[in-house]
PLY file of the C-alpha trace (Angstrom):
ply
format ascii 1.0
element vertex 178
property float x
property float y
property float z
element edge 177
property int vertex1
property int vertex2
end_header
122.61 51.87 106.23
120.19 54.74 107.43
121.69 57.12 104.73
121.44 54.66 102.23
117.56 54.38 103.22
116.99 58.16 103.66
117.97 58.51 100.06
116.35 55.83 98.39
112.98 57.52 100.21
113.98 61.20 99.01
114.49 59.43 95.29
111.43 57.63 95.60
109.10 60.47 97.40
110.88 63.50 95.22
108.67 62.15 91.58
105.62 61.37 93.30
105.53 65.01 95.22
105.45 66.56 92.44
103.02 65.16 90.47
100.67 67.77 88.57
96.73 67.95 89.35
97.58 67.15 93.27
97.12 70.68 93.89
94.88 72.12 96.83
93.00 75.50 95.96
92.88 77.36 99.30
89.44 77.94 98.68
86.79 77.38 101.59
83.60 76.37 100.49
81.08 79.56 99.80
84.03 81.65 98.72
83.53 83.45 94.97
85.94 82.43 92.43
87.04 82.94 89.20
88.34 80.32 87.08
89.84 79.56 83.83
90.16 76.31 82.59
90.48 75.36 78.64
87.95 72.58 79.77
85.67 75.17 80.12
83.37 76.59 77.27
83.68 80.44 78.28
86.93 82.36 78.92
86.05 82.69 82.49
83.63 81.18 85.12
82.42 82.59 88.13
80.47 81.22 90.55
79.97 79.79 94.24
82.38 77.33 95.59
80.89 74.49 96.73
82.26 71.32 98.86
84.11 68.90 96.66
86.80 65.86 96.39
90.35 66.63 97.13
91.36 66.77 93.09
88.04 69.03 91.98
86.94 72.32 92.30
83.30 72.45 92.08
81.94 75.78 91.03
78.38 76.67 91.21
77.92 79.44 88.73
75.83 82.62 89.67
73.39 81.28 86.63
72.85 77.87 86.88
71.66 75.92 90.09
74.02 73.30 89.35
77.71 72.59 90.42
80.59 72.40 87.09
83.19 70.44 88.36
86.93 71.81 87.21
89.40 69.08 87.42
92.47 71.21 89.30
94.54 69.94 86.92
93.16 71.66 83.94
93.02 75.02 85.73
95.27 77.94 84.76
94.03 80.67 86.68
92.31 81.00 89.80
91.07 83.91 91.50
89.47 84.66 94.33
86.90 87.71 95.26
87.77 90.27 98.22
85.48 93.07 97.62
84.59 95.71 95.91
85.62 99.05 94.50
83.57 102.11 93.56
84.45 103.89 90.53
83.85 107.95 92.16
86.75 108.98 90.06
86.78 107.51 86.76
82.89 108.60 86.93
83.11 112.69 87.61
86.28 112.31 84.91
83.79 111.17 82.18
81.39 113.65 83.55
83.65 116.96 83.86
84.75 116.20 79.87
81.32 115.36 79.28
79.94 118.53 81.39
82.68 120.80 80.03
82.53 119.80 76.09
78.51 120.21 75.87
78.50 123.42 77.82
81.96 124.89 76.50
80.87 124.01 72.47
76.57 125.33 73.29
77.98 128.30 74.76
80.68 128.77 72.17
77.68 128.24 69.41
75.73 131.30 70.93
78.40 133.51 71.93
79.52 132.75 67.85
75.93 134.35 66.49
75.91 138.27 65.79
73.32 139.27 67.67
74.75 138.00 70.69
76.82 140.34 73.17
78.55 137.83 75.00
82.48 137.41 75.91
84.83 135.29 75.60
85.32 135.09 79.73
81.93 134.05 79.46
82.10 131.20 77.62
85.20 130.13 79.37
83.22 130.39 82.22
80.20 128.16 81.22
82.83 125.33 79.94
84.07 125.60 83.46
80.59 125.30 85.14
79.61 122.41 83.07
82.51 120.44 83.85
82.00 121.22 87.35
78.07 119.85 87.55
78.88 117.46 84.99
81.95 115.87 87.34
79.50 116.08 90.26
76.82 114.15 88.19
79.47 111.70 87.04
80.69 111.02 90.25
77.59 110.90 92.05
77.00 107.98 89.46
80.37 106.45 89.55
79.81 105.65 93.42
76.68 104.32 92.12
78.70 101.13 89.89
80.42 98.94 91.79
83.02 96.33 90.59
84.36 92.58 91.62
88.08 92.79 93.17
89.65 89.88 92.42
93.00 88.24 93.96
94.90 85.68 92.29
95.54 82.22 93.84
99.36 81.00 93.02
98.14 77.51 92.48
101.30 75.90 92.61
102.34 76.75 96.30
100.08 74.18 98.00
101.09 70.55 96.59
100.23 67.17 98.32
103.55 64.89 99.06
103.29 60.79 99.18
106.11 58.70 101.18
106.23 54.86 101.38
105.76 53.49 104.95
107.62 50.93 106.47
104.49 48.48 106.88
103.45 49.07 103.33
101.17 51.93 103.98
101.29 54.99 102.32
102.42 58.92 104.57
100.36 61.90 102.95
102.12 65.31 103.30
100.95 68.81 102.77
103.39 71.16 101.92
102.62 75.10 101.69
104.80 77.50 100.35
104.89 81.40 102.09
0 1
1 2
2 3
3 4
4 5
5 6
6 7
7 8
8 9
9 10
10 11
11 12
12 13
13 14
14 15
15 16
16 17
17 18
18 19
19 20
20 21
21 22
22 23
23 24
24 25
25 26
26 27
27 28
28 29
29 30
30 31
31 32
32 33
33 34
34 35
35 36
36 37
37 38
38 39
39 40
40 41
41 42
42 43
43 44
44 45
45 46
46 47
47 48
48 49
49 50
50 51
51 52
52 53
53 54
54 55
55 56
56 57
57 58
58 59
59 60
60 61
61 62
62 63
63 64
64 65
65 66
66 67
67 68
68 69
69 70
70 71
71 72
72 73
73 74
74 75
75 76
76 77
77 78
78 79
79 80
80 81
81 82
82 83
83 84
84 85
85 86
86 87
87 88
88 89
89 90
90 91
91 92
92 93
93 94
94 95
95 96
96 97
97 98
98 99
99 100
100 101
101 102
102 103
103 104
104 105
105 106
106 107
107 108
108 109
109 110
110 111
111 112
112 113
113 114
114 115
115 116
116 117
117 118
118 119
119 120
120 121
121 122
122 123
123 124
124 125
125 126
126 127
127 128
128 129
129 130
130 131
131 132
132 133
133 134
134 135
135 136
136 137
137 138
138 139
139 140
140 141
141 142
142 143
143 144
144 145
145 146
146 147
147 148
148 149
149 150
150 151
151 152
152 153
153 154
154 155
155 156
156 157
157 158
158 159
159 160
160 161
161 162
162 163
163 164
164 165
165 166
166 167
167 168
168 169
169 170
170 171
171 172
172 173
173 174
174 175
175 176
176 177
């Protein structure tokens, strides 16, 4: 009789845990988010998340004083912000091709007249030189820029189970995947 019971509660419980929009975002109020939703008029919103009801994420956008609130069930993406990077390298890059090309090409122009006496080690020199300060500049202003790191929240690990009770109450479950 027990087994017969067990299995009418997994039949009954395994619909019902499943059920989409009963997703929790493990998102603490205050975090910044990203979210897409085709609910949503933009591709993306980012904002503040503020407290909300169990089957809501309420975003506070960094533009508006007021909350959006994202039904979870519409959402397709959620991310979530944990820092952010510099961009030293991809700056002196630009600048040493930036640096190298003006200097290398005004060099090349003057060393290219007939009055001129200059080499051709000397040009290669000043292209070198120029990409040098110009990857210093560039990187100097690369640190400068900062960028939003962003981590992606698997939205389908944390799902909300309900069971049938004996005395006609309902058992609330959280289940979270690792």
């Amino acid at each position: 009789m027990r087994t017969l019971i067990v299995i009418l509660i997994a039949a009954v419980v395994t619909p019902i845990s499943g059920l989409p929009g009963q997703d929790i975002p493990p998102v603490a109020p205050g975090t910044r988010v990203r979210v897409t939703a085709p609910d949503l008029g933009a591709d993306k919103l980012i904002g503040t998340v503020v407290p909300s009801p169990v089957d809501t994420l309420m975003v506070r956008p960094t533009d508006r004083m007021t909350a959006i609130a994202i039904p979870l069930a519409s959402m397709t993406r959620l991310e979530v912000r944990y820092g952010q990077k510099a961009h030293l390298l991809l700056g002196a890059a630009i600048g040493f091709v930036a640096g190298a090309t003006s200097l290398g090409i005004g060099s090349a122009v003057v060393c290219s007249r007939e009055d001129s006496d200059c080499s051709e080690h000397q040009t290669v020199t000043f292209t070198a030189l120029g990409g040098l300060s110009g990857g210093a500049v560039g990187a100097l202003l690369g640190s400068l820029i900062h960028t939003d790191r962003w981590n992606r929240v698997p939205l389908e690990r944390f799902r909300v189970g309900l069971a049938p009770r004996h005395d006609g109450g309902v058992w609330v479950g959280l289940s979270v995947g690792f």
